[in-house]
PAKETI-91867 format. One record per residue (C-alpha): x, y, z; residue in three letters. Coordinates in Angstrom, 3 decimals, decimal comma. Each point is the difference from the previous one (the first is absolute). Layout:
(rec (X; Y; Z); "ala")
...
//
This chain:
(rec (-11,301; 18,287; -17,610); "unk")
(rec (-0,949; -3,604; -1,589); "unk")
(rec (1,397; -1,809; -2,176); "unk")
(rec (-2,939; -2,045; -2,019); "unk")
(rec (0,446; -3,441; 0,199); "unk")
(rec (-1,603; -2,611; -2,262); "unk")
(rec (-2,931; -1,854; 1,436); "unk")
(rec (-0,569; 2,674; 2,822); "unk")
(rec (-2,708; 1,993; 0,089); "unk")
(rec (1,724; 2,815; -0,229); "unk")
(rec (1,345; -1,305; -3,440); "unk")
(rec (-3,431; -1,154; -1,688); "unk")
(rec (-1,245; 3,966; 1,175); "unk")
(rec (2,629; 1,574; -1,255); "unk")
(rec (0,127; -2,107; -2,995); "unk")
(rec (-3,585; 0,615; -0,922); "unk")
(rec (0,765; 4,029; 0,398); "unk")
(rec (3,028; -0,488; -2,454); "unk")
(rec (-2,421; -1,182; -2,513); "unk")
(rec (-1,510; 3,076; -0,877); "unk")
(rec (3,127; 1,608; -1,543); "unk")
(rec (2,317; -2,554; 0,385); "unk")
(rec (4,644; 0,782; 0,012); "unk")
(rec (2,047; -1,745; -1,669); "unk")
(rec (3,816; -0,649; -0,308); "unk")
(rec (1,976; -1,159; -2,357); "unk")
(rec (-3,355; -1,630; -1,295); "unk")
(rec (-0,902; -1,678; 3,529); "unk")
(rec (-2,881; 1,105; 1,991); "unk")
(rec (0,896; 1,624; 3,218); "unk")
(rec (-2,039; -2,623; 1,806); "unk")
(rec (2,653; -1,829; -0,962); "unk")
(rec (2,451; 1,495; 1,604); "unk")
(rec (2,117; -3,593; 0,661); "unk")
(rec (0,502; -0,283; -3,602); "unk")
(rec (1,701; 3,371; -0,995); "unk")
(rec (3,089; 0,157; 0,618); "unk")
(rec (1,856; 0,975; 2,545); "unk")
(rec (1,999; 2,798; -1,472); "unk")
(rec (-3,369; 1,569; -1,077); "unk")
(rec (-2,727; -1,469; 2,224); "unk")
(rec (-1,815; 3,048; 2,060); "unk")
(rec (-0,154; 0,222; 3,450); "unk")
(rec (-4,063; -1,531; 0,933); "unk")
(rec (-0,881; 1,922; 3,195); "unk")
(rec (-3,497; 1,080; 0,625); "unk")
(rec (-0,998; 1,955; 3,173); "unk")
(rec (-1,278; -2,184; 3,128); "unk")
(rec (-3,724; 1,004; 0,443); "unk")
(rec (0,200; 0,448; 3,553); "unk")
(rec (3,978; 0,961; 1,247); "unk")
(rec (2,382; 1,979; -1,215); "unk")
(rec (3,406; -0,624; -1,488); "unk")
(rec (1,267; 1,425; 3,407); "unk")
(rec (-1,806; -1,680; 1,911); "unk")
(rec (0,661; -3,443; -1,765); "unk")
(rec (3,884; 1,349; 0,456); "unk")
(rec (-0,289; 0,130; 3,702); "unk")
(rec (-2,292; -2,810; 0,303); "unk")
(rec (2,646; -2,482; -2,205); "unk")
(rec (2,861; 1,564; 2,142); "unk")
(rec (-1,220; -0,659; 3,508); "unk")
(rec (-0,768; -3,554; -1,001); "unk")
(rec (3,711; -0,372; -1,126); "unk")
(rec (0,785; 1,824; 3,264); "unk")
(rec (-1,904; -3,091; 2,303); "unk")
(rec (1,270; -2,777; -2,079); "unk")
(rec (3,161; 1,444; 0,420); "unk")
(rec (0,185; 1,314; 3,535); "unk")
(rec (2,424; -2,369; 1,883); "unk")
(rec (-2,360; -1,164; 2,326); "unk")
(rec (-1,870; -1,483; -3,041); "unk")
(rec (2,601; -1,505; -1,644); "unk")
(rec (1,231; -1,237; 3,341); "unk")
(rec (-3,057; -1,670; 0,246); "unk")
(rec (0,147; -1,626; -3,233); "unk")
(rec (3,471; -1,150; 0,794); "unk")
(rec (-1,179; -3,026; 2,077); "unk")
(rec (0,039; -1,964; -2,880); "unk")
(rec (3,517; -0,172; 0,196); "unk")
(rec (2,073; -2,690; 1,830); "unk")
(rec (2,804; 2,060; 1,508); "unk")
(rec (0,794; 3,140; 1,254); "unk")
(rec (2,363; 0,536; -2,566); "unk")
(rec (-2,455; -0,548; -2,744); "unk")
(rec (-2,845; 2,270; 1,783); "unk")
(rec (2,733; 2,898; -0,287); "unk")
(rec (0,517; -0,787; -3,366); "unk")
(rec (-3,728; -0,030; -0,694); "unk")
(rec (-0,603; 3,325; 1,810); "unk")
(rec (3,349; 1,595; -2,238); "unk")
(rec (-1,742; -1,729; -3,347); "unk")
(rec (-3,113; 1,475; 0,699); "unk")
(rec (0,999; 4,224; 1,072); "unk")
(rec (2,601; -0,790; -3,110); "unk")
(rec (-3,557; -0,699; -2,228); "unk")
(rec (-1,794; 2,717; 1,826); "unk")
(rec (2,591; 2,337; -1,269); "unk")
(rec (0,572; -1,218; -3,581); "unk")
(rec (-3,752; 0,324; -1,098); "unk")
(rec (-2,207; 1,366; 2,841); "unk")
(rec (0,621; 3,655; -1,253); "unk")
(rec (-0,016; -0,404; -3,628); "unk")
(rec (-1,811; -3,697; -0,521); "unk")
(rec (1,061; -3,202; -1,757); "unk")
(rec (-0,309; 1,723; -3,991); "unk")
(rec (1,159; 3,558; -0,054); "unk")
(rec (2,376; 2,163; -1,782); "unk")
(rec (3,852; -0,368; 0,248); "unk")
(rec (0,641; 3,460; 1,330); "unk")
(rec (-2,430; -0,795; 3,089); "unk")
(rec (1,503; -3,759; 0,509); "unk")
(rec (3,340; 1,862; -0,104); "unk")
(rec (-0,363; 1,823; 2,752); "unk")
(rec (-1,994; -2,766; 1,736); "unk")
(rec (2,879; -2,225; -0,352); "unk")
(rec (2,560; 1,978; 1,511); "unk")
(rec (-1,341; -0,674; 3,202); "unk")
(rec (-0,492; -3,629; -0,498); "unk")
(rec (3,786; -0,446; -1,362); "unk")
(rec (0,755; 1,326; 3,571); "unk")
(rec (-1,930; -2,720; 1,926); "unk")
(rec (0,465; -2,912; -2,338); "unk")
(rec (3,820; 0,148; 0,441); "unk")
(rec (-0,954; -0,402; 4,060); "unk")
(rec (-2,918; -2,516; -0,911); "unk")
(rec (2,980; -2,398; -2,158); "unk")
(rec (1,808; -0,761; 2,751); "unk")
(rec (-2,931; -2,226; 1,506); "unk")
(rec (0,595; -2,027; -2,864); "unk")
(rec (3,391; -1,111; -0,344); "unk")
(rec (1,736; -2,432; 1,785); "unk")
(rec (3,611; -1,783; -0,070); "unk")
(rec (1,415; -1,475; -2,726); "unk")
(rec (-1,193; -4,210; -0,324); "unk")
(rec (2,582; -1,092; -1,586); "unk")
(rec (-1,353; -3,393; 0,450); "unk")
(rec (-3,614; 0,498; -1,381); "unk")
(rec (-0,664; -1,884; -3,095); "unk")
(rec (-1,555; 1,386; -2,731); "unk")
(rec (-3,216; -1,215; -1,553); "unk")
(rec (0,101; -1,798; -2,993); "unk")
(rec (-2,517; 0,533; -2,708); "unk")
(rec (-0,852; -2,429; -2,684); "unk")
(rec (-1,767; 0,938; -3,002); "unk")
(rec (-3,975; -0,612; 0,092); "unk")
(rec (-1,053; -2,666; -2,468); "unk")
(rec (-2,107; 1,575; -2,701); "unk")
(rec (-3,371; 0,273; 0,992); "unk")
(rec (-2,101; -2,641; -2,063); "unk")
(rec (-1,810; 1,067; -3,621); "unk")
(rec (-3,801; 0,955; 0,625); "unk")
(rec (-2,048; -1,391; -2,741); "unk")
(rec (-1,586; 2,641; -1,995); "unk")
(rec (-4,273; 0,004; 0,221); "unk")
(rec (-1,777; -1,947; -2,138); "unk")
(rec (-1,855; 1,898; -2,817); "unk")
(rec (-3,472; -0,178; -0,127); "unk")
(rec (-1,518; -0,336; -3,171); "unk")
//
């Protein structure tokens, strides 16, 4: 499934079919769906023309699965300066892989629930490559205020 986005082609198409008998809610057209709110805005799916919403499944799940195999994130890890930090790289990105790869970035709490659980397990491993001893002796910033950022002069009016 698709969701229309503005300025795709996908969008102006679907857009121009909505015309005919156009929806509205709450006194906002559908095909602008951005605009209703949240509590009440529809779900905007319309079928892929060519795959299947199975097939887009599996397709969006093994391309999780190689971004996310270790010996691609190992890979990635060379950006790193340490081993230490590589490991923590590698634990950052599995712990990502299992927050959202199954359920995505926006979904419903009773699917990031379960998601989560998971994650909770491997960020409490994942925390410990980022604390350190006490510094007693580090000095805290200090921040002054910021000076008020000068007037802007209003445009002249044209007569």
């Amino acid at each position: 499934m698709l969701t229309p986005f503005p300025g795709t082609v996908d969008f102006l198409r679907w857009e121009k079919e909505q015309e005919k008998t156009p929806v509205y809610v709450e006194g906002i057209p559908v095909t602008r769906f951005w605009l209703i709110p949240a509590a009440t805005r529809p779900k905007m799916f319309m079928p892929h023309p060519l795959m299947s919403s199975q097939e887009i499944s599996n397709r969006t799940q093994g391309v999780w699965d190689r971004f996310y195999s270790l010996a691609s994130v190992w890979k990635r890890s060379k950006c790193t300066p340490t081993l230490r930090s590589r490991i923590a790289f590698v634990f950052l990105s599995k712990l990502y892989r299992k927050m959202y790869a199954g359920t995505g970035i926006s979904t419903d709490s009773a699917r990031r629930k379960k998601a989560n659980s998971g994650a909770r397990w491997l960020s409490r491993y994942t925390r410990k490559f980022f604390t350190s001893e006490p510094m007693p002796d580090l000095a805290m910033p200090v921040w002054a205020p910021r000076a008020p950022a000068p007037a802007i002069a209003p445009f002249p009016v044209l007569e």
